[in-house]
C-alpha positions as CSV (number, residue, x, y, z in Angstrom):
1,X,62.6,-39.6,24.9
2,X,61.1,-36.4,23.7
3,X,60.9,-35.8,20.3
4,X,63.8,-34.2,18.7
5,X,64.0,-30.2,17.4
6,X,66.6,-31.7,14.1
7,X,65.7,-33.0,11.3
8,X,67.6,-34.7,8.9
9,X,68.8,-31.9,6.5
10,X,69.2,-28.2,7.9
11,X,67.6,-26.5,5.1
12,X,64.8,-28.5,3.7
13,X,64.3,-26.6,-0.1
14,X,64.4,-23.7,-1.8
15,X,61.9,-21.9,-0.6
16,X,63.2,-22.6,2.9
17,X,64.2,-18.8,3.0
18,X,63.2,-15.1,3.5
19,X,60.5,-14.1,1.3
20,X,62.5,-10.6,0.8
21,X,65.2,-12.8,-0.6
22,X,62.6,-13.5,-3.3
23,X,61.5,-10.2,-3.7
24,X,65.2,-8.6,-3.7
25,X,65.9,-11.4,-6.3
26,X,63.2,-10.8,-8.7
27,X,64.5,-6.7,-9.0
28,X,67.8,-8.0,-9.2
29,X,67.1,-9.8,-12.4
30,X,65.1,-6.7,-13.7
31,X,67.7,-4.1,-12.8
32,X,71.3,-5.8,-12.3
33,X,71.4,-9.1,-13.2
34,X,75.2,-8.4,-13.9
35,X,75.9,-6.7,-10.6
36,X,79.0,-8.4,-8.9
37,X,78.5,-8.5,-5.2
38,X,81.0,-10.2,-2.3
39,X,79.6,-10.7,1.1
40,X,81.6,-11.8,4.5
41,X,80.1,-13.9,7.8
42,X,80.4,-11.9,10.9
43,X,80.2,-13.6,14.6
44,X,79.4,-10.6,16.7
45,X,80.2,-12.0,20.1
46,X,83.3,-14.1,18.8
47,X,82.3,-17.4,19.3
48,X,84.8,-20.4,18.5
49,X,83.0,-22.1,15.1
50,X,85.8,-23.7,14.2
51,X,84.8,-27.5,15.4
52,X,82.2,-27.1,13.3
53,X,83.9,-26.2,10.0
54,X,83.8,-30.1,8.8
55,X,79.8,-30.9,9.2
56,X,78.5,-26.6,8.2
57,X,81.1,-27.9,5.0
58,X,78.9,-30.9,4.6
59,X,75.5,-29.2,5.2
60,X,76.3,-26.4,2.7
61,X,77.4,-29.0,-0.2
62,X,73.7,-30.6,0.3
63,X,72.3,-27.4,-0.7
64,X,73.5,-28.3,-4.3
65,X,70.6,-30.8,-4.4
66,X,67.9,-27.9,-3.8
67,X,65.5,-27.2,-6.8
68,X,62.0,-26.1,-6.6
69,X,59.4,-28.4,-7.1
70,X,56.3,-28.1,-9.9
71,X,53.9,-27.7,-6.4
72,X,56.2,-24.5,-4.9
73,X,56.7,-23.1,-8.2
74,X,52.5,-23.2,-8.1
75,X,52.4,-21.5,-4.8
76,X,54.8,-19.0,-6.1
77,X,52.8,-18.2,-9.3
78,X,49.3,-17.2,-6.9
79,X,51.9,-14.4,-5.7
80,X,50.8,-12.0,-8.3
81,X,53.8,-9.6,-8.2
82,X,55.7,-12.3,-8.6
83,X,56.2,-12.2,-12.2
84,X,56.4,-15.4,-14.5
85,X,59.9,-14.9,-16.1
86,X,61.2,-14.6,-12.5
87,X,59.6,-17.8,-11.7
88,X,60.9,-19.5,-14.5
89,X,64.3,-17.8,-13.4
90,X,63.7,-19.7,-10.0
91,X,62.6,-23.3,-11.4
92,X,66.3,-23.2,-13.1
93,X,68.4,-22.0,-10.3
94,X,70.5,-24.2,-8.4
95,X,72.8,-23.4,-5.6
96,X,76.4,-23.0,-7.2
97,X,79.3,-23.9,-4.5
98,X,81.8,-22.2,-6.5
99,X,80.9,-19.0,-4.9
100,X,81.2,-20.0,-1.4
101,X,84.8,-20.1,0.4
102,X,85.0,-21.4,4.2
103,X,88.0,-21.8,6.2
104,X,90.0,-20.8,8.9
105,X,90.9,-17.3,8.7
106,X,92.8,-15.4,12.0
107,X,91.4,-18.0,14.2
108,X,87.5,-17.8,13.4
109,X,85.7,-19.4,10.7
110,X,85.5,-17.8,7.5
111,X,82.6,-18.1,5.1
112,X,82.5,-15.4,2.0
113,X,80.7,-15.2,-0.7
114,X,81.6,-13.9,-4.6
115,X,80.0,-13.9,-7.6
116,X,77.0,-12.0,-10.0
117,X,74.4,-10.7,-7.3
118,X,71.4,-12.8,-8.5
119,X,73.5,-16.3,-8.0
120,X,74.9,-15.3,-4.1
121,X,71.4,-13.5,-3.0
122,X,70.0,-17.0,-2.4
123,X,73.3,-18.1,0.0
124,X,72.8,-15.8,3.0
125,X,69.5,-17.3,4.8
126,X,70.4,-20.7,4.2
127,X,73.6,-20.2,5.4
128,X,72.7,-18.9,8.9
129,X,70.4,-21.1,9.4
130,X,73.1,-23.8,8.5
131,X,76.0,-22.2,10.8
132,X,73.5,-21.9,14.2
133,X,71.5,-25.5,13.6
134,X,74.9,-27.1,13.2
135,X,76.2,-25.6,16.2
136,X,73.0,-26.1,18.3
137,X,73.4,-30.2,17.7
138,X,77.0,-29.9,18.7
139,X,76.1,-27.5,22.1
140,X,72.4,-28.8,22.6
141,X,72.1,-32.2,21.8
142,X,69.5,-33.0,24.4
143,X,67.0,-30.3,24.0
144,X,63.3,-31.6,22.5
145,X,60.9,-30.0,21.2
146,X,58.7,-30.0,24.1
147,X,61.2,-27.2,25.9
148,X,60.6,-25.0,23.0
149,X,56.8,-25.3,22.6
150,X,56.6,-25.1,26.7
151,X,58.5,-22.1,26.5
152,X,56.4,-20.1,24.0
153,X,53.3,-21.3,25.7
154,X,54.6,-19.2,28.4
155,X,54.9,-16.4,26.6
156,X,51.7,-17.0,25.3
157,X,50.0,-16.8,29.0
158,X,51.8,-14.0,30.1
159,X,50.5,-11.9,27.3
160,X,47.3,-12.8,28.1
161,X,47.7,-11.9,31.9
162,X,49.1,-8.8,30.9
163,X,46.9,-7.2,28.5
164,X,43.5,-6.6,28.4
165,X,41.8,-7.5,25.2
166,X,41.3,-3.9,24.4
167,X,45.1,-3.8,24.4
168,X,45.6,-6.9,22.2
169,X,43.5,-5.3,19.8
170,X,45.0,-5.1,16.4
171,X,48.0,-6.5,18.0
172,X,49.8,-8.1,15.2
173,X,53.0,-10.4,15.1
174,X,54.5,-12.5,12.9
175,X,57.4,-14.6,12.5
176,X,60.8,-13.6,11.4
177,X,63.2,-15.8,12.9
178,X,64.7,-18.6,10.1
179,X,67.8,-16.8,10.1
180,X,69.6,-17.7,14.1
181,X,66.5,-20.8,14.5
182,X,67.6,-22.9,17.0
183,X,66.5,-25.6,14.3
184,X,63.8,-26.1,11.6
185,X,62.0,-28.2,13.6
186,X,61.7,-25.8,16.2
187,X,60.6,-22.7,13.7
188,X,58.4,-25.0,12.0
189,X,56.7,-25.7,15.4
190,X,56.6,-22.3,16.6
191,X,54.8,-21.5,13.3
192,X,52.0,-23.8,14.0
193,X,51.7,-23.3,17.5
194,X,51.3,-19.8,16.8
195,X,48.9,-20.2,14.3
196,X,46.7,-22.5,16.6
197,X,47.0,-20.7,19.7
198,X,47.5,-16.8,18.5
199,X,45.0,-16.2,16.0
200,X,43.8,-13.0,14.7
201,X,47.1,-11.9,15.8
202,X,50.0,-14.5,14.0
203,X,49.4,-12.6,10.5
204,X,52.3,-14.6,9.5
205,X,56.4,-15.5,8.5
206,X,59.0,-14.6,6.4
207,X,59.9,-18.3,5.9
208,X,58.5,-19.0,2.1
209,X,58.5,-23.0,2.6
210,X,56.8,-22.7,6.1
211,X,53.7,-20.2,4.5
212,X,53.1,-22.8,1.9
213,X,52.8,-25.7,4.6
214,X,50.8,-23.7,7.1
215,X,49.1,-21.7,4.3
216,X,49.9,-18.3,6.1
217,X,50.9,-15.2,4.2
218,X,54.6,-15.2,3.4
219,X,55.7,-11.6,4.8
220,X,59.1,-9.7,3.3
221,X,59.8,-6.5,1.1
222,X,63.5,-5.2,1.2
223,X,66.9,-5.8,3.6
224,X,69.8,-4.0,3.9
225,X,71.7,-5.4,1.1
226,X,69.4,-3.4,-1.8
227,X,70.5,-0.2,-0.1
228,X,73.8,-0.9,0.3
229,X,74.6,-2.4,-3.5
230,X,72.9,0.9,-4.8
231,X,76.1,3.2,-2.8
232,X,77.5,1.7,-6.3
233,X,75.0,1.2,-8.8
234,X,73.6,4.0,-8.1
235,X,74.5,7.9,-10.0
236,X,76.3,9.7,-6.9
237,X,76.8,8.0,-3.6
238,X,74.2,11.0,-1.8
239,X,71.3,9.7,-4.3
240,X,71.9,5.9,-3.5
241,X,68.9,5.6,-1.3
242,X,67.1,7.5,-3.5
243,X,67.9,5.6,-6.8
244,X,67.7,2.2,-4.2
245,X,63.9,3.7,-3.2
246,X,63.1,4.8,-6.4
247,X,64.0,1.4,-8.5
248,X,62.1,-0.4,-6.3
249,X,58.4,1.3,-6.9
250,X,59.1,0.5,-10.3
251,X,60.1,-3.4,-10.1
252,X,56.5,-3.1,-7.6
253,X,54.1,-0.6,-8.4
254,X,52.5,-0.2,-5.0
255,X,52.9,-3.5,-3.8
256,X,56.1,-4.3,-0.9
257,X,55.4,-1.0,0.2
258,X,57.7,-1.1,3.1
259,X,61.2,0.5,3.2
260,X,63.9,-0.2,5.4
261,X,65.1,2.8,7.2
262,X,68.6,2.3,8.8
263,X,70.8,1.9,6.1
264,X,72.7,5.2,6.8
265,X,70.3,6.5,9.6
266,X,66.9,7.5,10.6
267,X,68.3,11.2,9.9
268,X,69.5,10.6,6.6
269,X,66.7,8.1,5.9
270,X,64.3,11.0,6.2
271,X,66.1,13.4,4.4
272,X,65.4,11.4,1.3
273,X,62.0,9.9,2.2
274,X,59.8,13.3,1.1
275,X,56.3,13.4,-0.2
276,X,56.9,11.7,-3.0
277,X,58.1,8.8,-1.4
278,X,56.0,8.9,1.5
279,X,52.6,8.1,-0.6
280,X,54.2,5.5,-2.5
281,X,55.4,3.3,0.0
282,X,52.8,2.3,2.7
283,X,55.5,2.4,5.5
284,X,58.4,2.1,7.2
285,X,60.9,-1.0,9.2
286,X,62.9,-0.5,12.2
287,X,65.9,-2.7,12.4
288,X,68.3,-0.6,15.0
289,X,68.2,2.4,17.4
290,X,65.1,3.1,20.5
291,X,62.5,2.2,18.7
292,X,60.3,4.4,20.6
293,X,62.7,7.3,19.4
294,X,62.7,6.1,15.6
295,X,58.6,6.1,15.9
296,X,58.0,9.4,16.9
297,X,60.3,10.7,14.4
298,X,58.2,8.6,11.9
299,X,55.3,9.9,13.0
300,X,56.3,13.7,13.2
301,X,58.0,12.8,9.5
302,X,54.6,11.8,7.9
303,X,52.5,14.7,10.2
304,X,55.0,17.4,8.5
305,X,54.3,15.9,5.3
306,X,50.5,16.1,6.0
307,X,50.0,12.4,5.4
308,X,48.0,10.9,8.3
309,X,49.9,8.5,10.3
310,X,47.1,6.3,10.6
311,X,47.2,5.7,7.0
312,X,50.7,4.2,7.4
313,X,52.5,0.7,8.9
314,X,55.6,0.7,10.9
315,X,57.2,-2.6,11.0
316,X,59.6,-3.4,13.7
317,X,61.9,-6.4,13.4
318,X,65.0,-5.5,16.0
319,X,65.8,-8.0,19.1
320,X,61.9,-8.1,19.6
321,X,60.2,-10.0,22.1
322,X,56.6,-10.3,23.0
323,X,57.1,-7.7,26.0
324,X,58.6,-5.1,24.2
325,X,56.3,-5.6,21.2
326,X,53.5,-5.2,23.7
327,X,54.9,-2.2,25.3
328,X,55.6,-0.6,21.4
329,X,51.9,-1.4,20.2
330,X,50.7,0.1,23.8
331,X,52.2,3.2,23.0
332,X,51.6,3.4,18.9
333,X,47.8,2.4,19.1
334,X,45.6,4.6,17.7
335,X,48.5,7.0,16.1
336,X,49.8,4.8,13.8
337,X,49.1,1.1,12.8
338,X,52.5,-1.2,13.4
339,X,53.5,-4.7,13.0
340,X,56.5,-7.0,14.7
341,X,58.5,-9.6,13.6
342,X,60.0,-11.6,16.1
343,X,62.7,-13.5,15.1
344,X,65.5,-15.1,17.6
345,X,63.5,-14.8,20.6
346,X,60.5,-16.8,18.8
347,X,62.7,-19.9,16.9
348,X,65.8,-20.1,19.5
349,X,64.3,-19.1,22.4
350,X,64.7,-22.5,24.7
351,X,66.1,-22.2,28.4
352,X,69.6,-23.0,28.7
353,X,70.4,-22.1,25.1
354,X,72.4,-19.2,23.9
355,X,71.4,-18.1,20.9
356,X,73.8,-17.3,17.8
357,X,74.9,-13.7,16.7
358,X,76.0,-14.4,13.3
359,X,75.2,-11.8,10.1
360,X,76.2,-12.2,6.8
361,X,76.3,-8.7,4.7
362,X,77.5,-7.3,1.8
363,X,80.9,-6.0,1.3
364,X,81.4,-5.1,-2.2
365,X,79.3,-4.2,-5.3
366,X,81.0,-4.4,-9.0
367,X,84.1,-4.2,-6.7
368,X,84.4,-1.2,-4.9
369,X,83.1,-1.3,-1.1
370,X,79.8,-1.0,0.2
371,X,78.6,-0.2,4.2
372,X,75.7,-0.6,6.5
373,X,76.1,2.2,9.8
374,X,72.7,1.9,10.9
375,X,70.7,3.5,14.1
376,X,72.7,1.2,16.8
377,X,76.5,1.4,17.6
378,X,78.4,-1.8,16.7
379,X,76.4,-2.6,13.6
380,X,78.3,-1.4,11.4
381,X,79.7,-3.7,8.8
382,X,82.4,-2.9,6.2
383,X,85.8,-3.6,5.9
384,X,86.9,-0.1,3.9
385,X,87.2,2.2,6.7
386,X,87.7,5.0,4.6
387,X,84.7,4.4,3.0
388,X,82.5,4.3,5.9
389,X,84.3,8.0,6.8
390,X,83.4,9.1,3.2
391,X,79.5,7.6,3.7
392,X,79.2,8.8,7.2
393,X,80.8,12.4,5.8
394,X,78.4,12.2,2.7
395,X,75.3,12.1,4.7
396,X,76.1,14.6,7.5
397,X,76.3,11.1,10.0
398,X,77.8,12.5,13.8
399,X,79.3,10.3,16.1
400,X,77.0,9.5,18.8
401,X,78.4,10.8,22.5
């Protein structure tokens, strides 16, 4: 017998998470710790979930017994834009199952969340992580954790054949894949193997727990869901990326210089990202769309501004794989540094197994409707319809042909 890919919880602490959770969290508390947020689960492809209703139930109960421990809260505290009333914040919080709601719901599982902002923010990663590793003992019970680590190994060797070391040069990656991980086992051990094997390349993960283990750099700014809630905290729906941009250098004064671009669109993105802007943040994430496309018109954006692209980062964190990463930093070196984060194709990337397509996003903030479009067709997310015509009408958004 091999040696297995579960452990015995699903989520193993608090910290078990995306460090932008963290980072989203702490602004929350600054800015709108009264905001009022809902969020709904979304199974892009339709799968049945409904077997597992009992034991994800079970799994997400357990995450009542999560608090963070006098060592994390250390780790934490060497962060230094982390500040210490957030932390205290964090040694407090518990997991509060009052705003969680799973069922049955047209013949799909249901999982929602309600409540103030800062006590759901915490739900999401766990959550996924939850909802696929449950599923994966149910579909995969006899996959060990030798297929995995065989598997990335291969990847591994056929980077190596493939590029010259000029080419790997400044080739960075890191991991971004706790949310649809085949387990935690198998993240954990994709972590350290590509930490041993990778080095001078695997700059880190977004996992908080698995950067304190492996003492790697825990990597995160911003997701969608700080864009989206400012379409209502912000003045006037056209300024909400603005106001969403704008709040944020102010919660981090230079540091988390990355924004996330696809909220609306590239187009729209850019039409509010000017000069200002532009120096403050030290670059830009791709989550949808060519990302060759979305590049150039990074590039171009920052050449027109006269900022030097080499003096900025684009992070790309869309359905990467090492091929495609190596084909993106192949055509970007030299213009314009850039970073991936691999995510699904790193932690549930094991033959035979079909990954998960689940999301959990943001709905409503202080009640009235919220959206995500993004760069990609069928990404959208919001169940007001007339509210994605009024967003998409707002910022000049065409249908694509």
């Amino acid at each position: 017998m091999g040696e297995s890919v579960f452990a015995e919880r699903t989520v193993q602490n608090l910290l078990d998470t995306d460090f932008y959770k963290l980072t989203m969290m702490q602004a929350v508390l600054h800015n709108y710790p009264n905001a009022e947020v809902e969020w709904e689960m979304r199974c892009r492809n339709g799968e049945d979930l409904r077997p597992y209703l009992a034991e994800i139930r079970h799994q997400i109960e357990r995450l009542e017994d999560l608090q963070i421990s006098a060592d994390q809260v250390k780790f934490l505290e060497k962060i230094p834009f982390l500040k210490p009333d957030f932390i205290r914040f964090l040694s407090l919080f518990r997991f509060n199952l009052r705003h969680v709601f799973t069922g049955i719901e047209d013949g799909q599982l249901s999982i929602r969340l309600r409540g103030p902002w800062l006590h759901v923010i915490l739900f999401e990663i766990p959550l996924l992580s939850i909802i696929s590793e449950v599923r994966n003992r149910y579909r995969y019970r006899d996959v060990i954790l030798e297929q995995a680590r065989e598997q990335l190994y291969r990847k591994l060797d056929w980077l190596g054949s493939n590029a010259s070391s000029e080419e790997l040069a400044g080739l960075q990656v890191a991991d971004f894949g706790t949310r649809r991980r085949f387990s935690y086992r198998v993240q954990e051990e994709m972590v350290h193997v590509m930490q041993r094997e990778f080095p001078g390349h695997f700059v880190g993960t977004s996992n908080v727990h698995l950067a304190r283990e492996y003492g790697l750099r825990p990597i995160g700014t911003m997701a969608h869901e700080w864009l989206m809630a400012h379409q209502q905290l912000g003045p006037r729906l056209i300024d909400s990326q603005k106001a969403a941009l704008d709040c944020w250098v102010r919660e981090y004064r230079g540091e988390l210089g990355i924004a996330l671009t696809d909220c609306i669109n590239m187009d729209a993105f850019l039409g509010d990202f000017d000069l200002y802007f532009a120096k403050l943040f030290d670059g830009l994430r791709h989550d949808s769309g060519d990302p060759f496309a979305w590049a150039e018109k990074a590039i171009a954006h920052y050449q027109a501004l006269g900022i030097d692209p080499r003096s900025k980062t684009l992070v790309f964190s869309d359905g990467l794989n090492f091929r495609k990463s190596l084909e993106l930093h192949r055509a970007l070196q030299g213009r314009i540094n850039a970073s991936f984060g691999i995510g699904t194709n790193l932690t549930c990337d094991i033959p035979g197994v079909e990954p998960m397509n689940i999301v959990i996003k943001m709905t409503a903030c202080n009640g009235q409707p919220v959206a995500k479009i993004s760069d990609a067709p069928g990404k959208t997310q919001c169940r007001d319809e007339q509210f994605v015509a009024y967003l998409k009408h707002v910022f000049r958004v065409s249908e694509p042909n």
